[in-house]
C-alpha positions as CSV (number, residue, x, y, z in Angstrom):
1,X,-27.4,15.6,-17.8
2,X,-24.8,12.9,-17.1
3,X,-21.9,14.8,-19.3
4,X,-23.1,18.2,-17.0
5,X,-22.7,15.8,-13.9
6,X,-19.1,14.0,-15.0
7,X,-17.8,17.8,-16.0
8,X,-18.8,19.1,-12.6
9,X,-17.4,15.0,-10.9
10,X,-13.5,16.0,-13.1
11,X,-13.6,19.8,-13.1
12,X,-10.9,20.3,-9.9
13,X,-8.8,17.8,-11.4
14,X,-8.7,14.3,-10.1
15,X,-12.0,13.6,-8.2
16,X,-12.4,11.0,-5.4
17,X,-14.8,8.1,-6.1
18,X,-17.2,6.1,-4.2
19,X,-15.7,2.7,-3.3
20,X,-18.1,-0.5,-4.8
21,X,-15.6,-2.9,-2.9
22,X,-11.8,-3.1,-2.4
23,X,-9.6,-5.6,-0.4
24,X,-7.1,-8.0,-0.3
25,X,-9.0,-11.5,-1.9
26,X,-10.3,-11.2,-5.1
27,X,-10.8,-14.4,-7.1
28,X,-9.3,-12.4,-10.7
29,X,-5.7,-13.9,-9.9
30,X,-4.2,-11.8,-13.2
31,X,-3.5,-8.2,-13.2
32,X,-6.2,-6.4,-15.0
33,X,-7.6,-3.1,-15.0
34,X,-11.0,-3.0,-16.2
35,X,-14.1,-0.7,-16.9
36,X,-17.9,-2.1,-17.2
37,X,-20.8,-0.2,-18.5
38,X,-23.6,-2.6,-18.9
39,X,-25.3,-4.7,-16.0
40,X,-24.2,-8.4,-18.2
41,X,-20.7,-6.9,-18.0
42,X,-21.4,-6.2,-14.4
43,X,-22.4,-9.8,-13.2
44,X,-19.9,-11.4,-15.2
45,X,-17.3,-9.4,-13.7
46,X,-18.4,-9.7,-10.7
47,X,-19.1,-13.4,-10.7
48,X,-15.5,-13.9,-12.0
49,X,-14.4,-11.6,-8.9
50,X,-16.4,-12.8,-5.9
51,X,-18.0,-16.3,-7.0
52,X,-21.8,-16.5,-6.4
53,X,-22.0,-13.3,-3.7
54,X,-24.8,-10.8,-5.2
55,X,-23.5,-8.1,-7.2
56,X,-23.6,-4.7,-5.7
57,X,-26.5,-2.5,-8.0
58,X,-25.5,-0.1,-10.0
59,X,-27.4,2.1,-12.6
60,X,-25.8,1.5,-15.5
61,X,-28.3,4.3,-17.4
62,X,-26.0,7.3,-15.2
63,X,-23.0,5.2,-14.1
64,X,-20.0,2.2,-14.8
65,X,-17.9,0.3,-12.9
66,X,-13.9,0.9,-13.0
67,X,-11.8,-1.9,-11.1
68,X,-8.1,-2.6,-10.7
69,X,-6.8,-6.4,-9.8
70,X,-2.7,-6.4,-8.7
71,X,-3.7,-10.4,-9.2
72,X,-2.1,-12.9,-7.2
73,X,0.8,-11.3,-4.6
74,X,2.7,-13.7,-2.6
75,X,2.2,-12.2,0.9
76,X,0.3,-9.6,2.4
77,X,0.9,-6.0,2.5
78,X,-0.1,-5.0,-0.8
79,X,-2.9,-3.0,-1.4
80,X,-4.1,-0.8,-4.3
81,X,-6.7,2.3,-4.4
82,X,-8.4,4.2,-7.2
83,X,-7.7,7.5,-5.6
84,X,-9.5,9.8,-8.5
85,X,-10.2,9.9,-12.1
86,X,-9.8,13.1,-14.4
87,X,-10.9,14.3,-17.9
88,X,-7.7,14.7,-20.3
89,X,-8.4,15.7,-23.7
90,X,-11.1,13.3,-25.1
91,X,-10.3,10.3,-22.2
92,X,-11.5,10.0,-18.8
93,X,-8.0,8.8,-16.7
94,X,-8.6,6.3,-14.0
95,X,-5.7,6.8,-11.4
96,X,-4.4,4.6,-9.0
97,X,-1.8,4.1,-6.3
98,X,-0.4,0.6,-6.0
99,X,1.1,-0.3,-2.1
100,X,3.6,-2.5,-1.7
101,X,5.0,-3.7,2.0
102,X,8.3,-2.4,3.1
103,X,11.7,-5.2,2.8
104,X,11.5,-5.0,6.8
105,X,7.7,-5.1,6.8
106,X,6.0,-8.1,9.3
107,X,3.5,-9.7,6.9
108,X,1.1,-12.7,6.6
109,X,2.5,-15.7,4.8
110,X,-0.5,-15.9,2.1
111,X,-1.4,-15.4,-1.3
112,X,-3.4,-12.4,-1.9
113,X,-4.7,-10.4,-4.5
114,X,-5.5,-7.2,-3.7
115,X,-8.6,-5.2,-5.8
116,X,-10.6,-2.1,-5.8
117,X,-13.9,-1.1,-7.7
118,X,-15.1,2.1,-7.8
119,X,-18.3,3.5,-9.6
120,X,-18.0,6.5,-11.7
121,X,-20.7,8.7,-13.5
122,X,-21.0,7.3,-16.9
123,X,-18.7,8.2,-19.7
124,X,-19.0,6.9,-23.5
125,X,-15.2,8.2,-24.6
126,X,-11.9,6.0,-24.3
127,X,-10.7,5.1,-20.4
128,X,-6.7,5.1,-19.6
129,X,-5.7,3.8,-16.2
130,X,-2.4,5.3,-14.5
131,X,-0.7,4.5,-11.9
132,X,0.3,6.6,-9.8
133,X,3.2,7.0,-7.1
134,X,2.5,4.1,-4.4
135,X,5.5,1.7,-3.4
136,X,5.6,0.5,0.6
137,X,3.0,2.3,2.9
């Protein structure tokens, strides 16, 4: 059922995907692109990303977890999105757009790191992340 489901989720090309979180503070300070598909996975993940805050539930059994981390930016004004993911050949490609702020953009003197997690209907086979255009907003 879950393969009929993911066929129907990719056949249009890239599909949209229901956000789990996304923002600008995320405690993984490294760049990492990642993809979980068991609930120990999940919480350490999670724990890594947002200290002792509850994880979100998810039901591992028809779903996993893809996340990107930019890790640590020096301002604000960056921002990333998963904007769709898409069955190529034998893989299931995560895309994402990374934002960066404009050389004339007005932006908060802080470190950041900006992150988004998405849930996707489960898939067994190899996961590629690509980015995809972005640059300043």
């Amino acid at each position: 059922m879950s393969a009929l489901i993911l066929a129907v989720f990719m056949a249009q090309g890239p599909a949209t995907v229901p956000t789990v979180a996304q923002g600008p503070s995320s405690g993984v300070e490294e760049p990492r692109q990642v993809v979980v598909r068991s609930r120990a996975e999940w919480d350490t993940l999670w724990k890594s990303h947002a200290g002792p805050q509850t994880a979100p539930a998810v039901d591992f059994s028809t779903s996993m977890v893809a996340a990107v981390f930019l890790g640590t930016r020096p301002t604000g004004g960056y921002r990333v999105e998963i904007v769709g993911a898409r069955r190529e050949d034998d893989a299931l490609v995560v895309e994402y757009v990374e934002r960066r702020p404009g050389a004339d953009a007005i932006v908060t003197q802080v470190l950041t790191s900006p992150f988004h997690i998405v849930k996707l209907p489960r898939f067994n086979g190899p996961i590629r992340f690509r980015r995809s255009g972005g640059g300043a907003p």
